[in-house]
C-alpha positions as CSV (number, residue, x, y, z in Angstrom):
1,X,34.8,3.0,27.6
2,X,33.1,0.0,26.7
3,X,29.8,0.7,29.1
4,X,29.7,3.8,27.2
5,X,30.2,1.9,24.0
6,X,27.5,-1.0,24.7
7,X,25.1,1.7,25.9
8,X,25.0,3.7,22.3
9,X,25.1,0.9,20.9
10,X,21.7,-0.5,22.6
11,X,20.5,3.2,22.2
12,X,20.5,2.9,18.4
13,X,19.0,-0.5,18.6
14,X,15.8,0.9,20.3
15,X,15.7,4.0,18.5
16,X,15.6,1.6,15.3
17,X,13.5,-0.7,16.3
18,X,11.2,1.6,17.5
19,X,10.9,4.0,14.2
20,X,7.6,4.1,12.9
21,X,9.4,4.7,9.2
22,X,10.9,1.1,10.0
23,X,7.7,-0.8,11.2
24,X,5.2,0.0,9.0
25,X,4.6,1.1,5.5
26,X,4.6,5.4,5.5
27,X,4.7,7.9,4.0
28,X,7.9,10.2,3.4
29,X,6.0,13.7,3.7
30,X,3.1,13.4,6.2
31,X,1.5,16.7,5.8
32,X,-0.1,18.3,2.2
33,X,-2.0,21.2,1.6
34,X,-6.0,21.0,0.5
35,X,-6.2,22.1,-3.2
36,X,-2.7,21.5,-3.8
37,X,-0.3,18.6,-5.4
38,X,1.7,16.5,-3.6
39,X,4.6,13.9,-4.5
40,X,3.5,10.6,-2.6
41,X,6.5,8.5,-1.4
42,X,5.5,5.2,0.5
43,X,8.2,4.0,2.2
44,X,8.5,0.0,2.2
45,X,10.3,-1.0,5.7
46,X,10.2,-4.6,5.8
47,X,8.8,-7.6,4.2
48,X,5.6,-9.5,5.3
49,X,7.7,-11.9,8.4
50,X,11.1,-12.7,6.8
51,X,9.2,-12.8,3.6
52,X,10.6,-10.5,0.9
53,X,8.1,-8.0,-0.4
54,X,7.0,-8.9,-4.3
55,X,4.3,-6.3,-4.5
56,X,2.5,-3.2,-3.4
57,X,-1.1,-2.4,-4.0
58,X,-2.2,1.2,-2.8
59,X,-5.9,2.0,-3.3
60,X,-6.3,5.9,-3.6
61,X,-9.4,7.8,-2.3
62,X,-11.5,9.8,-3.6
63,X,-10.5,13.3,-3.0
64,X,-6.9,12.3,-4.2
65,X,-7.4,13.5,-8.0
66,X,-5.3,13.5,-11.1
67,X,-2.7,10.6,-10.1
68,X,0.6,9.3,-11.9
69,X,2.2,6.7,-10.4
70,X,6.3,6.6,-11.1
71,X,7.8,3.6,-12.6
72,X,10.1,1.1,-10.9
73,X,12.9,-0.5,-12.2
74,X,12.0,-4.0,-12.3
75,X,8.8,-4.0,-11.2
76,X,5.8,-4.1,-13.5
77,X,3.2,-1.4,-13.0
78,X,-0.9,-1.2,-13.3
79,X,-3.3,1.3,-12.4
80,X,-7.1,0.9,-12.1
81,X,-9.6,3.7,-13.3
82,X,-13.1,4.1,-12.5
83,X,-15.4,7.4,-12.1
84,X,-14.8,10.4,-9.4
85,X,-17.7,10.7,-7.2
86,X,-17.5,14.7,-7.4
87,X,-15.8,16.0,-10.7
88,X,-12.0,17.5,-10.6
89,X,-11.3,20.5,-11.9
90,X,-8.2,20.7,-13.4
91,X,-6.7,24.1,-14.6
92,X,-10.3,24.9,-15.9
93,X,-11.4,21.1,-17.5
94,X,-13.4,19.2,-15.6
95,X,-12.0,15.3,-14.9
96,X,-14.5,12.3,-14.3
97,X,-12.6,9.5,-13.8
98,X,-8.6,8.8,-12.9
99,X,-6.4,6.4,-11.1
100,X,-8.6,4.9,-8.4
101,X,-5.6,2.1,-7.6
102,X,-1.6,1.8,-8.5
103,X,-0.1,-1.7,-8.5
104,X,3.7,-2.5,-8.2
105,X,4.5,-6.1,-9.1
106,X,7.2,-9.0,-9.8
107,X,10.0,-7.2,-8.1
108,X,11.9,-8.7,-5.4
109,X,12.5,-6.7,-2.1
110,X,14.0,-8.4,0.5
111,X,13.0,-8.1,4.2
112,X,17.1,-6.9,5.1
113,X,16.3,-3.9,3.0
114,X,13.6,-0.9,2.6
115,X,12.8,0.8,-0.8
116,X,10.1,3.6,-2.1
117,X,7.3,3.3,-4.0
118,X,6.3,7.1,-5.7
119,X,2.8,8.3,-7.3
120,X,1.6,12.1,-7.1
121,X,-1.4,14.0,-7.7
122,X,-3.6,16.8,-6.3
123,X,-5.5,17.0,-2.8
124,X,-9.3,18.3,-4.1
125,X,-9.8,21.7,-3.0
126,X,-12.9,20.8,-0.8
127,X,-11.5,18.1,1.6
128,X,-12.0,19.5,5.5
129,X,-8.3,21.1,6.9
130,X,-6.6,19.2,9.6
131,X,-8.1,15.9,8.3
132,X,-6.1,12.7,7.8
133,X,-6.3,11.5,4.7
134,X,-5.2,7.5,4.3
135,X,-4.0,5.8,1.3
136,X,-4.8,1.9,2.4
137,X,-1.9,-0.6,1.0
138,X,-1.7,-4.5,0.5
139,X,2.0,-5.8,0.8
140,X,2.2,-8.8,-1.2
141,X,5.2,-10.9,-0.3
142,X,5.1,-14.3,-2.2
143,X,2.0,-16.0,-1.0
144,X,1.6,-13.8,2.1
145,X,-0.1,-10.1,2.3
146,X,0.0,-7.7,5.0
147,X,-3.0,-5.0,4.6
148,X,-1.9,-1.6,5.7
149,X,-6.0,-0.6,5.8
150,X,-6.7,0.3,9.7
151,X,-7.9,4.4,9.1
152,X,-8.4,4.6,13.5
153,X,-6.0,7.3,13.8
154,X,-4.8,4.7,16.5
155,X,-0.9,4.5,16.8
156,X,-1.2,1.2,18.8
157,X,-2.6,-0.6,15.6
158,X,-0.6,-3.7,13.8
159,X,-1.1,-2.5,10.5
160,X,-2.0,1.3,10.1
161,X,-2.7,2.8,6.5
162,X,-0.1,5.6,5.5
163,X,-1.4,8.8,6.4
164,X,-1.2,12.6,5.5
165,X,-2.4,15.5,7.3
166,X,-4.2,18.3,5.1
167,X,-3.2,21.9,5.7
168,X,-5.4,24.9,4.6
169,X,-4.6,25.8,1.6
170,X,-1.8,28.6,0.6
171,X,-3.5,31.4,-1.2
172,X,-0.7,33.3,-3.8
173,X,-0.4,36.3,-4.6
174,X,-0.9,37.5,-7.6
């Protein structure tokens, strides 16, 4: 009984320790449609070492338009804005500029524990199905950073940016 016992045990152990949703930053949903919203949920795992996590940084891409980040309970929040490289249209206006970068800062999220950090906004109807599509992060904890940037599509990398992988589009009837 206690073999069996010891053996779940370590079972669960690796199977923690070897979640990608515990050793990196993610994302919750990791497919999205082209043309179509979607409700981005990064998923903080860890801290930077031991080091608890005091703030995350996500850059968002071009392509990504017409994005809101949700506020944190103690944690102060700033966006960025700058011009779209190709217009947005957005239920027939046309958007030149948005959030280009969403900052979450001053909390305190210690390395024991894993929280989420929540923006959403539309995929542009012109990005190429079955793409990834990466949202690179900088994990601030304290005086350290860990940059979530690598875009290789490798799974081996140290620090991969969250991903999402686009869809085609749903067409609706009418």
């Amino acid at each position: 009984m206690k073999t069996i016992t010891a053996l779940a045990a370590g079972t669960a152990v690796l199977v923690t320790l070897s979640s990608p949703a515990m050793a990196h930053i993610v994302l919750q949903v990791k497919d999205a449609q082209v043309g179509a919203a979607y409700r981005a949920v990064l998923v903080v795992g860890h801290g930077c070492g031991e080091e608890a996590t005091t703030g995350v940084r996500v850059q968002i891409p071009e392509g990504f338009y017409n994005v809101k980040p949700m506020p944190k309970a103690g944690w102060a929040i700033d966006t960025v804005t700058g011009p779209y490289a190709t217009p947005f249209m957005n239920h027939g206006t046309e958007i030149t500029e948005g959030v280009t970068e969403i900052s979450w800062t001053g909390g305190n999220l210690p390395n024991e524990y894993f929280d989420e950090f929540t923006f959403r906004g539309t995929f542009g109807g012109d990005l190429a199905e079955g793409s990834t599509f990466h949202f690179p992060v900088i994990q601030t904890c304290g005086e350290l950073e860990d940059a979530w940037i690598d875009q290789s599509g490798d799974h081996d990398v140290e620090f991969p940016a969250p991903s999402v992988t686009l869809s085609p589009a749903v067409e609706h009837a009418h």
